[in-house]
N, C-alpha and C positions, 0 to 999 in steps of 0.2 A: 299608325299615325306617325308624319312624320314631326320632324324635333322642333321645327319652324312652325306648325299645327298646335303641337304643345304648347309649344313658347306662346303663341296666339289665344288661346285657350286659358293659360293661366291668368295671362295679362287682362283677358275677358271677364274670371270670375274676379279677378282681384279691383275692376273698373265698377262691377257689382254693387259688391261689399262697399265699396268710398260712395256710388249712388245715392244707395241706400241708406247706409249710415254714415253718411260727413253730409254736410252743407257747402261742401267745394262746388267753385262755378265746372261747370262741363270740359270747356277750355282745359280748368288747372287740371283736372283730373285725365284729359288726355295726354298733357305736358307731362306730367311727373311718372305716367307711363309709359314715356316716348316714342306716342304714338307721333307719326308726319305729321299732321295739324287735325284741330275738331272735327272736322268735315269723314276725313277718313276714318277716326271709328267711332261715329256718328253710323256713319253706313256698316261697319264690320260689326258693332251691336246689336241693329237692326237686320242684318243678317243670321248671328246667333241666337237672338232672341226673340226676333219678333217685334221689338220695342225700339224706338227710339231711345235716346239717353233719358228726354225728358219722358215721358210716357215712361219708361220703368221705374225712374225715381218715385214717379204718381204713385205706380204700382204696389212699389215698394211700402210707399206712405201709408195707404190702407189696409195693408196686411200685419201692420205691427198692432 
């Protein structure tokens, strides 16, 4: 893996975690990641996981 992949990867599970447990709009939670803007990992989540931002959050909701 490269260090850019990790760095990618981390930032993914850690967007997870605030999802799931914080009430952050989608927006803050890609700002304080510093991701380019919503849009962009909007798609890079949707890529790792299947899920949209919103659609995971859902997910997240009914699993606790």
């Amino acid at each position: 893996i490269t260090p850019y992949a990790y760095y990618l990867e981390s930032r993914i599970e850690i967007a997870k975690n605030l999802l799931v447990g914080t009430s952050l709009m989608i927006k803050e939670i890609a700002a304080n990641l510093n991701f380019y803007d919503e849009y962009y990992f909007s798609n890079l989540l949707l890529k790792k996981t299947g899920y949209t931002p919103s659609q995971y959050r859902k997910r997240g909701e009914r699993e606790k």
